[in-house]
NUFI-690019 format. One line per field, with one value per residue: x, y, z of N, C-alpha, C, O in turn. Coordinates in Angstrom, 1 decimal, m for minus. Example, Ala and Ser with C-alpha at 12.3 -4.5 7.8 and 13.67 -1.06 7.14 Angstrom:
BEGIN
nxx: 13.2, 12.8 .
nyy: m5.7, m2.2 .
nzz: 7.8, 7.1 .
caxx: 12.3, 13.7 .
cayy: m4.5, m1.1 .
cazz: 7.8, 7.1 .
cxx: 13.2, 12.9 .
cyy: m3.3, 0.0 .
czz: 7.8, 7.9 .
oxx: 14.2, 13.4 .
oyy: m3.3, 1.1 .
ozz: 8.5, 8.0 .
//
This chain:
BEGIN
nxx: 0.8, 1.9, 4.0, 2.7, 1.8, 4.1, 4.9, 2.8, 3.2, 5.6, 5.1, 3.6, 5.3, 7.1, 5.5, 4.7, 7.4, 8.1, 5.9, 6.3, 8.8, 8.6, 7.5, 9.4, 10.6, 9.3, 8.5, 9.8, 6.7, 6.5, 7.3, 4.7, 3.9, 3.2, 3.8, 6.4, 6.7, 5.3, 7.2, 9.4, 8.2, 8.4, 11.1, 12.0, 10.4, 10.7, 9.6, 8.6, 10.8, 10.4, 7.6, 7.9, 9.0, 7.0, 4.6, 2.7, 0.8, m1.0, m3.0, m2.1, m4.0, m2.4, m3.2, m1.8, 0.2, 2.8, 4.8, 7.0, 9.4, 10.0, 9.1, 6.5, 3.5, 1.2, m2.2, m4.3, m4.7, m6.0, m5.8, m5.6, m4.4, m3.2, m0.2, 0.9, 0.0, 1.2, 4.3, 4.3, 3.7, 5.7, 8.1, 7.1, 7.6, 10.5, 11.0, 11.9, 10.9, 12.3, 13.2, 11.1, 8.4, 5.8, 1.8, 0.3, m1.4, m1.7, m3.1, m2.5, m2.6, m2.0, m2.0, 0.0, 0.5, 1.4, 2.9, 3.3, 5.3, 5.1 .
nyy: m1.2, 1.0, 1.4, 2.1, 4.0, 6.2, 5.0, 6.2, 9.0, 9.4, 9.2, 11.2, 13.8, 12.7, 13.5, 15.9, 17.5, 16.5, 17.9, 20.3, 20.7, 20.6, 22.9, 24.6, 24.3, 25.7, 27.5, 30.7, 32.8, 33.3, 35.9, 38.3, 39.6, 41.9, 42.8, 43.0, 44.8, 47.3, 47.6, 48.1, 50.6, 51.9, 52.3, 53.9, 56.4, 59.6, 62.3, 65.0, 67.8, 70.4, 69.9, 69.4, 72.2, 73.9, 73.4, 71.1, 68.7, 65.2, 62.7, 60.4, 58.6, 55.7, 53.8, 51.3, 49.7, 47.5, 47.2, 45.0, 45.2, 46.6, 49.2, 51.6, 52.2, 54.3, 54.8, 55.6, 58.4, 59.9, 62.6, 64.6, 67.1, 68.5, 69.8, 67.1, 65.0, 65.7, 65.5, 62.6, 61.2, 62.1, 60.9, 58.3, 57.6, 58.1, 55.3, 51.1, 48.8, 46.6, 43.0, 41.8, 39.3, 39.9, 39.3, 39.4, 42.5, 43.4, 45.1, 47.3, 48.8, 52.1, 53.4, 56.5, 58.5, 61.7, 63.1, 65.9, 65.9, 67.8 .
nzz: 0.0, 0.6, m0.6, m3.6, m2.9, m3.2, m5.3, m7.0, m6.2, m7.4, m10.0, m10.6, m10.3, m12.2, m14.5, m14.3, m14.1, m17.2, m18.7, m17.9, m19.0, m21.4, m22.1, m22.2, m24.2, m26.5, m29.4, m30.8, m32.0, m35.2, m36.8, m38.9, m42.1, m41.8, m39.1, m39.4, m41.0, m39.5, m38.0, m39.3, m40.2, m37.9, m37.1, m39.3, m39.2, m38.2, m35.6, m37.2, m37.6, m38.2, m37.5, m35.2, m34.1, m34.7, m33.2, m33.8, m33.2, m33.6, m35.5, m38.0, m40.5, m42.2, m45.2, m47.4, m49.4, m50.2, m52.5, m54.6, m55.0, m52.3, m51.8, m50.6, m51.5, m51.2, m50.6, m49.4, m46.8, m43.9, m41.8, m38.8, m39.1, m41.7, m42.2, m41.1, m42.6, m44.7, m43.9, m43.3, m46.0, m47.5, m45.0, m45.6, m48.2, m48.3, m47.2, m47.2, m47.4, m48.5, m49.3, m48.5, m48.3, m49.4, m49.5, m52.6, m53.5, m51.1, m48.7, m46.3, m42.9, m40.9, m38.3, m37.1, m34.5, m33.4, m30.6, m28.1, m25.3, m22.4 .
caxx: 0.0, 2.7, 4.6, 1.4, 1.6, 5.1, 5.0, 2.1, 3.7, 7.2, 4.5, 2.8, 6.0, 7.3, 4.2, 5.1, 8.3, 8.2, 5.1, 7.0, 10.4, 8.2, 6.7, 10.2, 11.0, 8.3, 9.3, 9.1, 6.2, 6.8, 6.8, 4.4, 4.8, 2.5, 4.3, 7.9, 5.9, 5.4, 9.0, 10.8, 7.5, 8.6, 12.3, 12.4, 9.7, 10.9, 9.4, 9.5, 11.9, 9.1, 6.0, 8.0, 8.5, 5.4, 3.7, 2.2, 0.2, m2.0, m2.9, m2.4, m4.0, m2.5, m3.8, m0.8, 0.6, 4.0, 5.5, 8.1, 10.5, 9.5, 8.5, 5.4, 2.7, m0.3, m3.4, m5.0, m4.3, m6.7, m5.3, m6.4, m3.3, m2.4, 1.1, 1.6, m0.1, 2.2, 5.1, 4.1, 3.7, 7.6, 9.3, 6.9, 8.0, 11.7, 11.1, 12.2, 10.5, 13.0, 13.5, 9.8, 7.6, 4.3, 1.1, 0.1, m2.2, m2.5, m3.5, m2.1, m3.3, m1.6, m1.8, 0.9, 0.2, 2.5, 2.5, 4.2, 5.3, 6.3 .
cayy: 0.0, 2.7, 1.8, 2.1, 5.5, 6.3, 4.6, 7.1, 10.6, 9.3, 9.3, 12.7, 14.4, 12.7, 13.9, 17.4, 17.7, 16.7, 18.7, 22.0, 20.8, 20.6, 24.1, 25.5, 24.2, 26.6, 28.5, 32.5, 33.0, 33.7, 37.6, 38.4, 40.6, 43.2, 43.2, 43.2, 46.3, 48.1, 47.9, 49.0, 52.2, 52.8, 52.9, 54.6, 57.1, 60.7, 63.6, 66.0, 68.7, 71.8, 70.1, 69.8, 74.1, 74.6, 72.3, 70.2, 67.0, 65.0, 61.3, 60.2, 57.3, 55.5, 53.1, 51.4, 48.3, 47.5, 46.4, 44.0, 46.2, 47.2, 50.6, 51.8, 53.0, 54.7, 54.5, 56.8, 59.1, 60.6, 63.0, 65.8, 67.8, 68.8, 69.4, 65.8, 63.9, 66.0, 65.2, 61.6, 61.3, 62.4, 60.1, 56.9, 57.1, 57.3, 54.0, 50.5, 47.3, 45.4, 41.8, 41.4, 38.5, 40.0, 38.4, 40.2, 43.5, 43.1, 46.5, 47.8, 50.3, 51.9, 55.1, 57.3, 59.2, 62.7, 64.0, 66.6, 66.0, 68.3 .
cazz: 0.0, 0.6, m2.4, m4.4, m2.9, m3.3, m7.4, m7.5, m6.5, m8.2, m11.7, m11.2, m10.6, m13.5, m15.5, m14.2, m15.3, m18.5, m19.4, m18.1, m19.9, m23.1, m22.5, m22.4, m26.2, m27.3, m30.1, m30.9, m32.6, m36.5, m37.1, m39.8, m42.5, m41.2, m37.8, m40.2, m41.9, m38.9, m37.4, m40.1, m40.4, m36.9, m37.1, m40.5, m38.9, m36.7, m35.3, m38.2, m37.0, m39.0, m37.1, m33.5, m33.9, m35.2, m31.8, m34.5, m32.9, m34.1, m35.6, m39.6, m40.8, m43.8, m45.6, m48.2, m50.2, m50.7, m54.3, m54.8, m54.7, m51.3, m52.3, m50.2, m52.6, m50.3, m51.4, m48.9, m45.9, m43.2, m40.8, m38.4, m39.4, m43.3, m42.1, m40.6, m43.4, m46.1, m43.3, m43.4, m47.0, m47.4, m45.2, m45.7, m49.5, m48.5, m46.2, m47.8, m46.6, m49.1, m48.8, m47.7, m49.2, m49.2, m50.5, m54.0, m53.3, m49.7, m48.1, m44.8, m42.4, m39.8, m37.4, m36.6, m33.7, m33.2, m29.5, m27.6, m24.3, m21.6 .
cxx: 0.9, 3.7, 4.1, 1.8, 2.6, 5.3, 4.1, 2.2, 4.9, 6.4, 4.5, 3.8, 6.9, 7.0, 4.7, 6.3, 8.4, 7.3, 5.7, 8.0, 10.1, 7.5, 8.5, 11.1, 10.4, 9.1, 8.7, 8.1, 6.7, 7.1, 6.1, 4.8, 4.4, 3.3, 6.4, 7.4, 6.2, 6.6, 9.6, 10.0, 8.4, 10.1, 12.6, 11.5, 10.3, 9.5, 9.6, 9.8, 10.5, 7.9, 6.8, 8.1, 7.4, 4.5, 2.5, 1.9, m0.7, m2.0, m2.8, m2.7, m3.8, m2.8, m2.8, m0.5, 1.8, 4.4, 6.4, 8.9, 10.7, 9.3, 7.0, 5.0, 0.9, m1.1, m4.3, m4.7, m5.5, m5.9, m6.1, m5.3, m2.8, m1.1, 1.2, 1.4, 0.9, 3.4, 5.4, 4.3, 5.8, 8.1, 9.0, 7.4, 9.7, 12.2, 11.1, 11.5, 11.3, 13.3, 12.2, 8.6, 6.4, 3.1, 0.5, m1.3, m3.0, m2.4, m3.2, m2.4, m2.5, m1.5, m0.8, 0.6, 1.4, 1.9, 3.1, 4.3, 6.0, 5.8 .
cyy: 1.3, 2.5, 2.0, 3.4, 6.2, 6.6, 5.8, 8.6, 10.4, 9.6, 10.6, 13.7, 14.3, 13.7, 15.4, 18.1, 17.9, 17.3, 20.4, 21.8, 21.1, 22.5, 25.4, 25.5, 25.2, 27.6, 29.8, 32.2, 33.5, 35.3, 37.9, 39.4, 41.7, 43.6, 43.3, 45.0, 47.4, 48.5, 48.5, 50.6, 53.0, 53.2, 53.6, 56.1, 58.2, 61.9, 64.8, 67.2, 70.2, 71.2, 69.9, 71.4, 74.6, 74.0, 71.4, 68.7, 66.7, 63.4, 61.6, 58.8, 56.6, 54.0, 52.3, 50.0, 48.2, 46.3, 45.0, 44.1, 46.7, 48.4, 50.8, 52.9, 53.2, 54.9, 55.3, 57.2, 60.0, 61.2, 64.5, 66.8, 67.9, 68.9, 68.2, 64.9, 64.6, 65.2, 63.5, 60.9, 61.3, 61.5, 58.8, 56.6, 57.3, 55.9, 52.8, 49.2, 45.9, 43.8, 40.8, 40.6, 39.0, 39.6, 39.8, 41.3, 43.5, 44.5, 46.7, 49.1, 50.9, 53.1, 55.7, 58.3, 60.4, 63.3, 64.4, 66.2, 66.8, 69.9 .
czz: 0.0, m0.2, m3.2, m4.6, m3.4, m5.2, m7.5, m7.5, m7.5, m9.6, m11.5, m11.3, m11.6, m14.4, m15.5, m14.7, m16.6, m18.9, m19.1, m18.8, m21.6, m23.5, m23.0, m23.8, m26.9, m27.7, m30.4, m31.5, m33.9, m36.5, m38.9, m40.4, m42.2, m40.3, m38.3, m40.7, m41.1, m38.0, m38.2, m40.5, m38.9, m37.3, m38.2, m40.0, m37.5, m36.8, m36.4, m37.2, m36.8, m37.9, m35.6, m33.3, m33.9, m34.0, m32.8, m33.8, m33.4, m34.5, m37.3, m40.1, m42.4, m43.9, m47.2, m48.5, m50.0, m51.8, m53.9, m54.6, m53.2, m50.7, m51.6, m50.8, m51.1, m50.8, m50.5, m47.2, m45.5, m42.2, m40.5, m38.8, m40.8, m43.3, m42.0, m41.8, m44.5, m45.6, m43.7, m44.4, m47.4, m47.0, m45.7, m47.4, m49.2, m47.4, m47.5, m46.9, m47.9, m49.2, m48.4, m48.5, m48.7, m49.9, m51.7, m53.4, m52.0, m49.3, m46.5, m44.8, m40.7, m39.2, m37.0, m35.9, m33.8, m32.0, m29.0, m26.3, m23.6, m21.9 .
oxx: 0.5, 4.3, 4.8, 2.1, 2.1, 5.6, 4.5, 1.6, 5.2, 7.0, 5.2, 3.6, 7.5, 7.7, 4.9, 6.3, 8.6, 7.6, 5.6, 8.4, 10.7, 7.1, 8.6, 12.0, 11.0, 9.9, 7.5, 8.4, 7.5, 6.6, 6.8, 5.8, 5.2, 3.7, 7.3, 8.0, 6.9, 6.7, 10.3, 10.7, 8.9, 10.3, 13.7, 12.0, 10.2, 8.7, 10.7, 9.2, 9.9, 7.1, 6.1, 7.4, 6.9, 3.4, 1.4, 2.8, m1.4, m1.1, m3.1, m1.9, m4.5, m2.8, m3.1, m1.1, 2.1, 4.4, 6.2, 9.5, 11.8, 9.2, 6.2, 5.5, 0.1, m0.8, m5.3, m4.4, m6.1, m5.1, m6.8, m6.0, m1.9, m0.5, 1.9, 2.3, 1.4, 3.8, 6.4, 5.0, 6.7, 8.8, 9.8, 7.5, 10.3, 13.3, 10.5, 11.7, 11.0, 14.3, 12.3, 7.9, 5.9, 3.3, 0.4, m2.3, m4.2, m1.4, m3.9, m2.5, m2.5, m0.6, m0.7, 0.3, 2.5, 0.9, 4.0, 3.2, 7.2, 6.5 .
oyy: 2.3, 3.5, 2.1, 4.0, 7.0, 7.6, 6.6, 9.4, 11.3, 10.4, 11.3, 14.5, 15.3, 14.5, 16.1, 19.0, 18.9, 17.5, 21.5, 22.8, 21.5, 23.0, 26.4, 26.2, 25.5, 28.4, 30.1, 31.2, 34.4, 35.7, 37.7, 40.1, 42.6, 44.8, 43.7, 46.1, 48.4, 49.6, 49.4, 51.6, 54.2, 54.3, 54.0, 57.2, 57.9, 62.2, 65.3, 67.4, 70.6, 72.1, 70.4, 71.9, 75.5, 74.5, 71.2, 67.8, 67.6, 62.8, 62.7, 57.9, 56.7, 53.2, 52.9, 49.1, 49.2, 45.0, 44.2, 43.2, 47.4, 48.7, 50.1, 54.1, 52.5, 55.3, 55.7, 56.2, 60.7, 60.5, 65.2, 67.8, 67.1, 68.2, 67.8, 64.2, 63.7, 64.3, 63.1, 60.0, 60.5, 60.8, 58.1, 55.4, 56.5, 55.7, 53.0, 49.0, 44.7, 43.9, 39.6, 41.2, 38.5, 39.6, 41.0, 40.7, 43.6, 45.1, 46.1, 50.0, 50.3, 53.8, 55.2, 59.3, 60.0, 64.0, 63.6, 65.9, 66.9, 70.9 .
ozz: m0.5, m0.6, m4.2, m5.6, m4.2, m5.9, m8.4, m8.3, m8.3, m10.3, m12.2, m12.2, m12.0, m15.0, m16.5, m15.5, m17.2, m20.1, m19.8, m19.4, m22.6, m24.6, m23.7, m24.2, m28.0, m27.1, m30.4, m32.1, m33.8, m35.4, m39.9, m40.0, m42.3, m40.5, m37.5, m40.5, m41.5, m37.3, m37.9, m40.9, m38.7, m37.8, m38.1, m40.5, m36.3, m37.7, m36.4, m36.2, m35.9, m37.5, m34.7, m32.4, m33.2, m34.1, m32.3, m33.9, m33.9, m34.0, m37.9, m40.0, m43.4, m42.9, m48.2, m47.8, m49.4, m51.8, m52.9, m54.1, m53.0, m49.5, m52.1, m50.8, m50.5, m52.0, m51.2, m46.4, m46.3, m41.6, m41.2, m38.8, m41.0, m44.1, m43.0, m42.2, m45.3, m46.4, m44.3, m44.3, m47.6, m47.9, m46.2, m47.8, m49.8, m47.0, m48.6, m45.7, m48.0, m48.5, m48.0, m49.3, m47.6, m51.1, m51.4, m52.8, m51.8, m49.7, m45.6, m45.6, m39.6, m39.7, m35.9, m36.6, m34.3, m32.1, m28.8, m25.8, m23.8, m21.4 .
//
């Protein structure tokens, strides 16, 4: 009877182990191309210099493809600010998402907030 008991914690703590040793195989998640898209909008994207003087805040929403080439072609832009979406406009055409298998005429959307702090 008390090796029954014994054989039967020696299993569960088995069981426990190896179900956490298998959780710690788990691999990164993929990064899509969306979430590739919007890292390289962010790090290619500043503060324009003209809309921090001017106290220019505001949101821009664009709406855009990217070629083959990895050339981002916008297809439409909402913002509360005419400066920021001109701003926006500017650098998102000199940003490169090069290298990037994207599926054929897929449409991204993505907000750029600008706000002052301080």
């Amino acid at each position: 009877m008390e090796t029954t008991k014994i054989i039967r914690l020696a299993f569960l703590v088995l069981v426990v182990i190896c179900i956490s040793s298998l959780s710690s195989f788990a691999k990164e998640p993929a990064i899509t191309p969306a979430q590739h898209i919007q890292n390289v909008i962010k790090q290619g994207m500043t503060y324009p210099e003209q809309a921090v003087k001017s106290c220019c805040t505001g949101k821009v929403d664009v709406i855009f493809t990217v070629d083959d080439e990895g050339k981002i072609t916008i297809e439409k832009t909402m913002a509360e600010n005419a400066n920021l979406e001109r701003m926006v406009k500017e650098q998102l055409s000199q940003i490169c998402c090069k290298g990037l298998k994207t599926p054929y005429n897929e449409h991204y959307k993505i907000t750029i907030s600008f706000k002052l702090i301080g």
